[in-house]
LOROBA-924759 format. One line per field, with one value per residue (C-alpha): residue in three letters; residue number from 1; x negated, y, z. Coordinates in steps of 0.001 Angstrom, whole numbers, plus 500000, padded with zeros to 6 digits. Each point is the difference from the previous one (the first is absolute). Example, Ala and Ser with C-alpha at 12.3 -4.5 7.8 and 13.67 -1.06 7.14 Angstrom:
2
type: [Ala:Ser]
seq: [1:2]
px: [487700:498630]
py: [495500:503440]
pz: [507800:499340]
This chain:
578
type: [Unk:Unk:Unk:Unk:Unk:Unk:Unk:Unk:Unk:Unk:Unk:Unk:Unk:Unk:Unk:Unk:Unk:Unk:Unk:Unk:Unk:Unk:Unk:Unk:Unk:Unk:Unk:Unk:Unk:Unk:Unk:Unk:Unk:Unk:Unk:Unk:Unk:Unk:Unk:Unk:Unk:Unk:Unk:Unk:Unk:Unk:Unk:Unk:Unk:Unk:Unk:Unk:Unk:Unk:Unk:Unk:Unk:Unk:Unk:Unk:Unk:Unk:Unk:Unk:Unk:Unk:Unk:Unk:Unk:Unk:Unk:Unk:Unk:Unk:Unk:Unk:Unk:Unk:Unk:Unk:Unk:Unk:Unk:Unk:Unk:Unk:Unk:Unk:Unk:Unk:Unk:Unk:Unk:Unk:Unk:Unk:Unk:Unk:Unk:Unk:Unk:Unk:Unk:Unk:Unk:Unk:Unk:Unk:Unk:Unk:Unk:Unk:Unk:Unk:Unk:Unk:Unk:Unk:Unk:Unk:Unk:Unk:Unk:Unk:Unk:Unk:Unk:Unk:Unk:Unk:Unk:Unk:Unk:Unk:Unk:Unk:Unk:Unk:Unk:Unk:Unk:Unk:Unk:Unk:Unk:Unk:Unk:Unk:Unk:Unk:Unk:Unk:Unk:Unk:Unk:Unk:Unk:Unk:Unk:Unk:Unk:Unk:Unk:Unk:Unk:Unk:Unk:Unk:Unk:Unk:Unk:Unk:Unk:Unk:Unk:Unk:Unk:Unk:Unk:Unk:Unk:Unk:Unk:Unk:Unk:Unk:Unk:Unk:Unk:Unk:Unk:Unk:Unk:Unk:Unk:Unk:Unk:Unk:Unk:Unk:Unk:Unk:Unk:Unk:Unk:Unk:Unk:Unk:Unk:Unk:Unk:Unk:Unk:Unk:Unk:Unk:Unk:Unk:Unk:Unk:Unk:Unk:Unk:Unk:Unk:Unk:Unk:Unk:Unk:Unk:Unk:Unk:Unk:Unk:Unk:Unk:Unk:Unk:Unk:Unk:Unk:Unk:Unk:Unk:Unk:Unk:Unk:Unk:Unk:Unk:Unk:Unk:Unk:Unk:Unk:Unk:Unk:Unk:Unk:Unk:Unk:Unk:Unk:Unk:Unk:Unk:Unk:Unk:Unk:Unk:Unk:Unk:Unk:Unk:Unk:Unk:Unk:Unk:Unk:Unk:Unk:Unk:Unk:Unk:Unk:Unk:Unk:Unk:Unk:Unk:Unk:Unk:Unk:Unk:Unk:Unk:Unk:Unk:Unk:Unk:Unk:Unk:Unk:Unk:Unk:Unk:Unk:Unk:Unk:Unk:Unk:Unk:Unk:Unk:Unk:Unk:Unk:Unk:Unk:Unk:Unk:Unk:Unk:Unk:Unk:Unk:Unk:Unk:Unk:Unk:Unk:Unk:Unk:Unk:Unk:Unk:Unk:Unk:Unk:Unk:Unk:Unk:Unk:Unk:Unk:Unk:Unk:Unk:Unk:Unk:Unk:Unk:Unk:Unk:Unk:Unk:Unk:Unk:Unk:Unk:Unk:Unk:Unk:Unk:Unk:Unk:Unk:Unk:Unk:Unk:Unk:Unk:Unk:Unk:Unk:Unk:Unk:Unk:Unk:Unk:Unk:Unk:Unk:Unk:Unk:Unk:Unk:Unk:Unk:Unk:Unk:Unk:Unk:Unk:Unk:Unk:Unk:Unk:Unk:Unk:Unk:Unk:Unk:Unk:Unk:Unk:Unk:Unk:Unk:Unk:Unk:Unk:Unk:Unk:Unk:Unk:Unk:Unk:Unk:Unk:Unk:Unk:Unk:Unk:Unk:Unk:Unk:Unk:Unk:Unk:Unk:Unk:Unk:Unk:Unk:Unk:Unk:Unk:Unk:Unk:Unk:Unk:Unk:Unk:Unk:Unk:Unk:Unk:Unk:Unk:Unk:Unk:Unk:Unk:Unk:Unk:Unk:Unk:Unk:Unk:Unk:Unk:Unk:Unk:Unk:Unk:Unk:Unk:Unk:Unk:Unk:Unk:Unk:Unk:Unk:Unk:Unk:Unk:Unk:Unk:Unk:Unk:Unk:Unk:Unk:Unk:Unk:Unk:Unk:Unk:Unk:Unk:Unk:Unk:Unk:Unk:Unk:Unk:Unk:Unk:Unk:Unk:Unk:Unk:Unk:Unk:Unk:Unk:Unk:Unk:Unk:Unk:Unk:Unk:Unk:Unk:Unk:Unk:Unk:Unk:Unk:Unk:Unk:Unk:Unk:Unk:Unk:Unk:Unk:Unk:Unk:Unk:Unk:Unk:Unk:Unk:Unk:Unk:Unk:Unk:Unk:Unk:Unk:Unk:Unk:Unk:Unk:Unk:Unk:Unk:Unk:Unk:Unk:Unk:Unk:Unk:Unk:Unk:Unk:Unk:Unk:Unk:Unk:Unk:Unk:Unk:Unk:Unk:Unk:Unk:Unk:Unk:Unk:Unk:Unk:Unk:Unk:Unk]
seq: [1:2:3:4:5:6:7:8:9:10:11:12:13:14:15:16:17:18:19:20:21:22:23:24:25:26:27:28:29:30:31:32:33:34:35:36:37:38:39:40:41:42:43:44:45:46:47:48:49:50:51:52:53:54:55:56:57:58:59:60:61:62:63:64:65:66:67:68:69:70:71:72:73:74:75:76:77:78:79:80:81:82:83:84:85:86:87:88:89:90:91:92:93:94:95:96:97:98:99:100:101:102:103:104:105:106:107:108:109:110:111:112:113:114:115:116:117:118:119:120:121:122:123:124:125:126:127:128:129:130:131:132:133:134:135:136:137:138:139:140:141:142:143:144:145:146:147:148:149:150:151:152:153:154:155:156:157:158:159:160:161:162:163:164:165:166:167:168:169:170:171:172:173:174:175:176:177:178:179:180:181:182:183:184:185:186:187:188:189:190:191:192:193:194:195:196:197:198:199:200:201:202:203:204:205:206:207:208:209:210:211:212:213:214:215:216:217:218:219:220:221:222:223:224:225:226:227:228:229:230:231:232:233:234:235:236:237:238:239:240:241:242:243:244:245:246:247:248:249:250:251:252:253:254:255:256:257:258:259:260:261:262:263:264:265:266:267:268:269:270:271:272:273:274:275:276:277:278:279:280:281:282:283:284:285:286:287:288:289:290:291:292:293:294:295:296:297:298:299:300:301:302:303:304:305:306:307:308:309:310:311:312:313:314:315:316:317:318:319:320:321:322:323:324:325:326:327:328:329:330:331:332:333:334:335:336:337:338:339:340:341:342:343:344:345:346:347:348:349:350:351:352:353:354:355:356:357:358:359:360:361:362:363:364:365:366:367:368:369:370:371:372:373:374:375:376:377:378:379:380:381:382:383:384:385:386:387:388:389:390:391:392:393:394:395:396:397:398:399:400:401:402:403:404:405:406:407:408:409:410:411:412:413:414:415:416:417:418:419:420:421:422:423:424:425:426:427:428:429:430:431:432:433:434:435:436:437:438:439:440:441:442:443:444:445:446:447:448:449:450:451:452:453:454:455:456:457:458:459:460:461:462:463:464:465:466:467:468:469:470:471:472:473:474:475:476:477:478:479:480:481:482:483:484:485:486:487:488:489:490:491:492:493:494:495:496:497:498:499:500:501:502:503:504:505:506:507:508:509:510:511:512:513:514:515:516:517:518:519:520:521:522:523:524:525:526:527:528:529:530:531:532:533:534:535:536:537:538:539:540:541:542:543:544:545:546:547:548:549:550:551:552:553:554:555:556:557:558:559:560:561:562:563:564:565:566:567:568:569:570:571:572:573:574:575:576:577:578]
px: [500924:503450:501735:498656:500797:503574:500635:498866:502348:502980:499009:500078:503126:502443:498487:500427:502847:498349:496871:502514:501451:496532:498694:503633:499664:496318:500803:503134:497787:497754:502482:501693:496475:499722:503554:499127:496774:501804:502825:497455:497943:503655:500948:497001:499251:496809:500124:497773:497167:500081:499920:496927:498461:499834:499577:496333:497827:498622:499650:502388:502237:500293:500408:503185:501374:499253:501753:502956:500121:499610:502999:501950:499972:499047:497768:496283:499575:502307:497775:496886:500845:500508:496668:498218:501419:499805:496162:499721:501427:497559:503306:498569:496100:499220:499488:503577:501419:498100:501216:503837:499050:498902:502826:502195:499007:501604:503240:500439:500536:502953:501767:498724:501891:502886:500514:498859:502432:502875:500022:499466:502013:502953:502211:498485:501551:503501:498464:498625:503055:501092:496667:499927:503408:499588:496800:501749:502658:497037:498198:503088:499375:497837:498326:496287:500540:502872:498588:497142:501766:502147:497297:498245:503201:499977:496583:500079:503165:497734:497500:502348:501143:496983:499070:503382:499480:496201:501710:502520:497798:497363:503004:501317:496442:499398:502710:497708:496197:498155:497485:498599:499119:496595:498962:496142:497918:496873:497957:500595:503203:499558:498087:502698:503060:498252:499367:503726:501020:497734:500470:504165:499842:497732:502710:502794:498493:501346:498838:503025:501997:497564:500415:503666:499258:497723:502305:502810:498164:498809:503533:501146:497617:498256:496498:498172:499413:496701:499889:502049:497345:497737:502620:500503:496084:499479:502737:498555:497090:502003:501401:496562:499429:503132:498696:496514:501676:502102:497061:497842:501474:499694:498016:497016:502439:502232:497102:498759:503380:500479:496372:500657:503182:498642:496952:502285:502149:496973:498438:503734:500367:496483:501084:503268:498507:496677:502414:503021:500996:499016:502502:502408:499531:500519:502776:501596:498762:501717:503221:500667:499912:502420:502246:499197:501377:497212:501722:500562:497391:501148:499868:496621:498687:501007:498653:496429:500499:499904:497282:497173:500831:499687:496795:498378:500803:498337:496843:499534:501931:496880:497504:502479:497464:497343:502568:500192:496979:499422:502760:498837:496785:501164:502707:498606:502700:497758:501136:500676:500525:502137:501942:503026:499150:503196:502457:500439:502689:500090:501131:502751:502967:499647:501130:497724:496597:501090:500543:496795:498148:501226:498779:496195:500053:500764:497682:497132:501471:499154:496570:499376:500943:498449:496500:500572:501206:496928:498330:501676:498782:496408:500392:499236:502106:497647:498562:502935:502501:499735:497764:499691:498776:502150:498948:496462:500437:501875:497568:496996:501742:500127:498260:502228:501267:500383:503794:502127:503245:502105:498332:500537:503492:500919:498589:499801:503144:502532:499543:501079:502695:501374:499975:500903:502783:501083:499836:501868:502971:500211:499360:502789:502696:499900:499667:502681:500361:497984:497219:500815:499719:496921:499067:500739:498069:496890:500334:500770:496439:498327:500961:498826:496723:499991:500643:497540:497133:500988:500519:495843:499114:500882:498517:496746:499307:499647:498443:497077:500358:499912:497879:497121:501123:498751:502840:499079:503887:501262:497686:501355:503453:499189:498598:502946:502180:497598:499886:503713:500568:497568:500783:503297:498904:498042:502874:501989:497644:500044:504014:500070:498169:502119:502368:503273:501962:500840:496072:500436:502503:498638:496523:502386:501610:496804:498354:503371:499055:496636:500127:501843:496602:499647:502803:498038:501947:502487:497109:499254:496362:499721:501610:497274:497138:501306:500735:495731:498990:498895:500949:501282:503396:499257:498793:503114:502131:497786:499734:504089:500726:496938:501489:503168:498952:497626:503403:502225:497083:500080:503683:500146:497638:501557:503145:498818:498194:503566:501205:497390:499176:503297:501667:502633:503297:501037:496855:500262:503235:498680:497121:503008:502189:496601]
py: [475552:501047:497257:500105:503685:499012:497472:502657:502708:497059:499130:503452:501009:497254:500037:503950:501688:503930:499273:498421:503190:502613:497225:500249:503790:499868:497850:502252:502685:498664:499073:503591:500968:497943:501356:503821:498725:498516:502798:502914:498441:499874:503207:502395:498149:500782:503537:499458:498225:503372:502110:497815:500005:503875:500281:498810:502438:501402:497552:502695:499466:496429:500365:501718:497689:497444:501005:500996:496976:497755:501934:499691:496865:498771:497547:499877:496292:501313:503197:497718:498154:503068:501643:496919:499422:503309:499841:496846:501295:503355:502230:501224:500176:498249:503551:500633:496376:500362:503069:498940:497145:502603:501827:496748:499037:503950:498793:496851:501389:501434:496516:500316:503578:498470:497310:501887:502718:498374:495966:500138:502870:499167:497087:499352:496558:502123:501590:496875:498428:502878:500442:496127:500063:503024:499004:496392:502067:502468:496684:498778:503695:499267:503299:498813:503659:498739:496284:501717:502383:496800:497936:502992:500165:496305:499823:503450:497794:497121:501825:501678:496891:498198:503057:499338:496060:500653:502680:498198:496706:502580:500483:496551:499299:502859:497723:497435:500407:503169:500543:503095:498571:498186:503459:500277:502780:501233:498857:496507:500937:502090:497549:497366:502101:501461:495788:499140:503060:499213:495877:501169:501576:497535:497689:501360:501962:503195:503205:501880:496920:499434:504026:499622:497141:501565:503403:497605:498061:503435:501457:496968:500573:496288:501749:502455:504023:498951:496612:501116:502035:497996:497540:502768:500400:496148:499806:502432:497543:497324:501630:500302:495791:499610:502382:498216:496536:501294:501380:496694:498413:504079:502094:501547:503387:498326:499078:503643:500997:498024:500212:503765:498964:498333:502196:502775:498031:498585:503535:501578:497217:499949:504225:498986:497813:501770:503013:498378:501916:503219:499004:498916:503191:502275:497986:500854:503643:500373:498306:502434:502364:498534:499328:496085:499168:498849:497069:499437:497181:498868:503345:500792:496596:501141:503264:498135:498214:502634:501792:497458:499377:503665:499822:497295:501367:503847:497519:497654:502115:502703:497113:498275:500648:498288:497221:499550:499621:497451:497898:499970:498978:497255:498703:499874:499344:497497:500454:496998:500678:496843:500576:502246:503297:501660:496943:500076:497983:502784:502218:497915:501337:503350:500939:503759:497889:496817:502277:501771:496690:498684:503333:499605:496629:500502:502100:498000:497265:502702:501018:496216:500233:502653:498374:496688:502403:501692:496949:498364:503290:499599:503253:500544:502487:502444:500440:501270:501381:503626:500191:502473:498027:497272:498553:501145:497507:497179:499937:499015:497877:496826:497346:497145:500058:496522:499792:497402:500767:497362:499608:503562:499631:497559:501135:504294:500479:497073:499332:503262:499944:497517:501203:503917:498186:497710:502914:502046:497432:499746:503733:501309:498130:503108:502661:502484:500085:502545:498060:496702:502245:501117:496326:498906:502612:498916:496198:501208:501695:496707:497871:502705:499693:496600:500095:502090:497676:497507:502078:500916:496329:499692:503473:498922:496816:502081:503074:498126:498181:503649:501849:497501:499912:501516:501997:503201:501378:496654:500848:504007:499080:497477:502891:502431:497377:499786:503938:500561:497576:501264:503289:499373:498496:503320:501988:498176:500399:503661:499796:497726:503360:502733:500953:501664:497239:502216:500623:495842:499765:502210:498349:496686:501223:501102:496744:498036:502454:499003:496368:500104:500394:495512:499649:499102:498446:502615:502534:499053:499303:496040:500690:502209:497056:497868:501274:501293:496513:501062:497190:496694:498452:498392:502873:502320:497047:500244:504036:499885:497892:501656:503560:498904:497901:503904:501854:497455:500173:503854:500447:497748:502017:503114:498826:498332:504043:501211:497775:500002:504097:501667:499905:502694:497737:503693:499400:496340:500414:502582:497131:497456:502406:500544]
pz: [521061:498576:501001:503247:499848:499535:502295:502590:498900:500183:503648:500668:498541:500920:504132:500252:498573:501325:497296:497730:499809:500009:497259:498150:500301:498561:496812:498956:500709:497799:497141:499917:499583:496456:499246:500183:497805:497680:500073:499589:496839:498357:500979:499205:496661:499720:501370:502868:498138:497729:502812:502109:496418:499461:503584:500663:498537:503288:503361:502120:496987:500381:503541:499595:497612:501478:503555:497607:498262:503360:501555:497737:499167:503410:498639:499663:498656:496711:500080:500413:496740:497940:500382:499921:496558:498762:501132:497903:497012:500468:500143:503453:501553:503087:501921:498997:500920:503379:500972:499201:502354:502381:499817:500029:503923:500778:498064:501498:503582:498932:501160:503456:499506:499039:502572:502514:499466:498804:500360:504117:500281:498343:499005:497239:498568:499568:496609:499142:498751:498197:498647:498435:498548:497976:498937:498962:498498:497538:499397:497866:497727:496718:500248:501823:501819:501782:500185:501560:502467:500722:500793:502428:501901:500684:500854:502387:501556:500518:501631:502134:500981:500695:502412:502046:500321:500966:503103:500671:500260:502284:501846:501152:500831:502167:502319:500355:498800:500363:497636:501811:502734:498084:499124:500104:500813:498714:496930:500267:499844:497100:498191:500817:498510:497166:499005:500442:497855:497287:500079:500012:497218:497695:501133:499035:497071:501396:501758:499608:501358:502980:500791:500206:502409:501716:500516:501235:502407:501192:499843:502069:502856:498873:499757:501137:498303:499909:498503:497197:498720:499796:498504:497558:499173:499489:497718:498187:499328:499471:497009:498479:500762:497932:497271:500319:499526:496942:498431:499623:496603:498584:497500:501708:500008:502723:501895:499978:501346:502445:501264:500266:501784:502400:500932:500434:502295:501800:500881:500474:502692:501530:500913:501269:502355:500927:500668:500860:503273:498879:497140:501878:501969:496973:498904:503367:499760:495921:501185:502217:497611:497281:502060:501002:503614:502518:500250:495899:499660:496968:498174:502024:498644:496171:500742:500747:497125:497247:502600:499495:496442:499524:501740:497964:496755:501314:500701:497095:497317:499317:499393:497431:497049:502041:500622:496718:499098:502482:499123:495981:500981:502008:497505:496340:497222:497725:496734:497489:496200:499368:503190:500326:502302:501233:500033:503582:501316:502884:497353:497722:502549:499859:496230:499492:501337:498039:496779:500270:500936:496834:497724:501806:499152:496539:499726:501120:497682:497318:501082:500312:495813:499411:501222:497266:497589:499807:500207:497383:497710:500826:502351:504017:501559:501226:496463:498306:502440:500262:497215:496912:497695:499369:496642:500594:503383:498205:497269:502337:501910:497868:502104:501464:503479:500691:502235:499732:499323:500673:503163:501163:499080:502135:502936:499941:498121:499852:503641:501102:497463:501237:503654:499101:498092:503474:502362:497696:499927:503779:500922:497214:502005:502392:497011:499139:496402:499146:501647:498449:496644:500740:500917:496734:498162:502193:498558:496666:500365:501290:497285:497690:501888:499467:496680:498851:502165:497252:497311:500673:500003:496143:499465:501790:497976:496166:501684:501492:495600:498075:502177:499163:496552:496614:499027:501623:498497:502558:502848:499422:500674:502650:501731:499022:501982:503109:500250:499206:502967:502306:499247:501475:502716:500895:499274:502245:502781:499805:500210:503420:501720:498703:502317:498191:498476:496955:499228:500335:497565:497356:500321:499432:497235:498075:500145:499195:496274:500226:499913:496671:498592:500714:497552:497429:497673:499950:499719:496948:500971:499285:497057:498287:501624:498504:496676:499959:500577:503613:501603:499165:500497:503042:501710:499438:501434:503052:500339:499279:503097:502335:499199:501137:503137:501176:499015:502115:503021:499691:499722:503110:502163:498975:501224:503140:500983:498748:503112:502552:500076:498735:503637:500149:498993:497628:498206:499325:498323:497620:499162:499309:497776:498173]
């Protein structure tokens, strides 16, 4: 179909130059749109993510930031891609990410503001040089503020420009073709517009583009006051087909959103048009009242706009927890052990998400070790975590749990090595420093993971040989090692829940003290065995080089907690200096 698709638009642009011009005014349009994109992910540096993040704990919340964030920016798609990977890294919770979605439809009519009032009002294309030079002229800068302001100015002059080719192109063609005059009336006609707004906007990917069409055909006198709104209501669904489309390849968390998206454009739409003349009527009733002219289509047509955005989100906003609900039930994450769960692709481009994506999935890396660890010392996790009675526990827990190591190597732990370890590459390319550092940290941590997993494969072999032994002094200290270790691990678990990260790095620092008690040799304890004839020769070789393979797998989950639950940056450096 695409070449087909092009061959059409070539026909079309070299045998009219008026749509040569509306479709030249569309595609800069569309390109200063991906330059003020591009320009405001430089120039906030993360500061928007922060603020959508702390910004979502109640639905009205979220509303506001996202309507903030949308008008700002002036771009929902870039919006779009932040909450759906800040919902796949669990920074934010699908009430939250809906309602910023919510809120995002009120923010994105501030275009139709903006052309309405100022790019068919005034000659617009006489900033747009100015506006593209200086932003050329910031670019050069190698501050990323400035590259970022530089690269909003050129793509503000872009759209500025697009909007004066698209009037002046309205404008030659009001000479020859009238558009107005195949105005249609009634709810065919409805039904007709409302399907050429939406399929506009799937084509050119747009609803902020096909608005500022839409406004300039109207400003032009090349449609009707009428047909425009129900341009403008189908082009609000088309914006949802696009976010439908986009969603297929995602995480069940993009499907969610844009689900919600689209059921909250759907029933916003279905009102408009059930009620479009008494709308329309209200519209005309509130402009009088701001201010609007009678004869201010344009600004009356913006005005309905925000109106029956407004509307839908006072209509579907109070049953967002029931939304919610629905849309879990409908899209279940199925969870895979040997799989990777938070390295989205959605989320590699935005550096906070990609970050915390990275920390989740080291930490199910880690509860992925923890499970063979335990294993590999004859233990289940539900019998010893949280219990008071370690050695009593470890003592009557001496029967073999049959897990292949190797095997559950390769596929629970070095496969998502290897992918935490591929994202992380590709995501830190967009990292400040600090990030990067962070980044670093986080891989340290996996290949202590890692390490330890094999480090538990030699001590598996001569516990499953001593705890079946004779030597009750070997089978003792077989079982000092097992509770030493799993006493970490327990410890450890009751650090990833506490909350202050100093309470974190004092429980830290007391079980760095603790583990001392594995160094055996130093200790003095094989020593006095084997001067009492306890044990043989053989058997201190092995208990040397098993007390330091359970002090290497305990120092290395000690410092993997150190890294995963310590998160104020104040706090972590105090852990280093230690």
């Amino acid at each position: 179909m695409f070449p087909l698709f092009l061959l059409l638009l070539a026909y079309i642009l070299f045998t009219n130059e008026d749509v040569q011009t509306i479709i030249a005014g569309i595609t800069i349009f569309l390109i200063g749109m991906v330059f003020m994109e591009d320009g405001f992910k430089l120039f906030s540096g993360g500061v928007m993510e922060s603020i959508l993040k702390k910004a979502t704990s109640s639905v009205p919340k979220a509303i506001g930031a996202g309507f903030v964030a949308t008008a700002i920016v002036q771009s929902s798609s870039l919006l779009t891609i932040i909450v759906i990977s800040f919902l796949s890294a669990e920074l934010i919770s699908l009430s939250g990410a809906i309602g910023i979605i919510f809120g995002s439809n009120i923010g994105s009519t501030t275009t139709a503001w903006i052309v309405s009032s100022l790019g068919v009002k005034i000659k617009i294309a006489q900033f747009a040089m100015p506006m593209i030079i200086f932003g050329v002229v910031f670019r050069f800068k190698e501050s990323k503020s400035y590259q970022g302001i530089g690269t909003i100015l050129i793509g503000l002059g872009f759209v500025f420009l697009g909007i004066a080719y698209m009037k002046d192109g309205f404008d030659v063609m009001s000479n020859g073709i009238n558009l107005a005059s195949y105005a249609m009336d009634g709810y065919l006609g409805v039904l007709v517009y409302v399907l050429m707004g939406a399929m506009v906007t799937v084509l050119i990917q747009s609803s902020a583009a096909t608005m500022a069409l839409i406004i300039t055909a109207l400003a032009m006198g090349q449609i009707e006051y009428f047909n425009a709104l129900q341009l403008a209501i189908g082009a609000n669904i088309g914006t949802t087909i696009t976010a439908i489309i986009g969603s297929i390849n995602s995480n069940a968390n993009g499907k969610r959103l844009a689900v919600a998206h689209l059921i909250f454009n759907i029933v916003t739409a279905l009102v408009a048009i059930v009620f479009l003349y008494q709308l329309a009527s209200f519209v005309t009733y509130a402009s009088s009242l701001i201010g609007i002219d009678a004869k201010d289509y344009a600004m009356q047509l913006a005005l309905f706009h925000t109106i029956f955005n407004l509307l839908g989100i006072l209509l579907v906003a109070p049953f967002t927890s029931y939304l919610v609900k629905f849309l879990e039930s409908i899209f279940v994450e199925v969870e895979n052990v040997d799989k990777a769960k938070y390295l989205d692709n959605v989320v590699i481009n935005v550096p906070e998400a990609a970050l915390e994506a990275i920390r989740k999935e080291v930490e199910h890396l880690y509860d992925n070790a923890v499970e063979v660890l335990s294993h590999a010392l004859l233990l289940h996790r539900h019998q010893y975590l949280g219990c008071e009675d370690m050695t009593n526990v470890i003592k009557n827990s001496d029967k073999d749990i049959y897990t292949d190591i190797n095997t559950f190597y390769d596929t629970n732990i070095k496969e998502i090595y290897g992918q935490i370890i591929y994202f992380a590459t590709l995501a830190q390319e967009n990292m400040s420093e600090v990030q990067r550092k962070k980044v670093y940290e986080l891989k340290i941590s996996c290949r202590d993971i890692v390490e330890s997993v094999k480090y538990v494969r030699e001590l598996q072999r001569n516990i499953r040989i001593y705890l079946n032994s004779n030597n009750e002094i070997m089978k003792d200290e077989y079982n000092f090692l097992r509770t030493e270790i799993a006493e970490t691990i327990d410890s450890i678990n009751n650090i990833r829940y506490l909350e202050d990260d100093l309470d974190v790095l004092s429980s830290i620092e007391l079980l760095k003290k603790e583990i001392d008690n594995l160094n055996l040799v130093e200790n003095g304890k094989i020593d006095s065995l084997i001067r009492t004839n306890q044990i043989k020769t053989k058997m201190a070789t092995s208990l040397i080089n098993d007390s330091s393979f359970a002090y290497e797998i305990s120092k290395n989950l000690i410092h993997t907690a150190s890294v995963l639950w310590i998160k104020d940056s104040d706090i972590q450096d105090l852990r280093e200096s230690s």
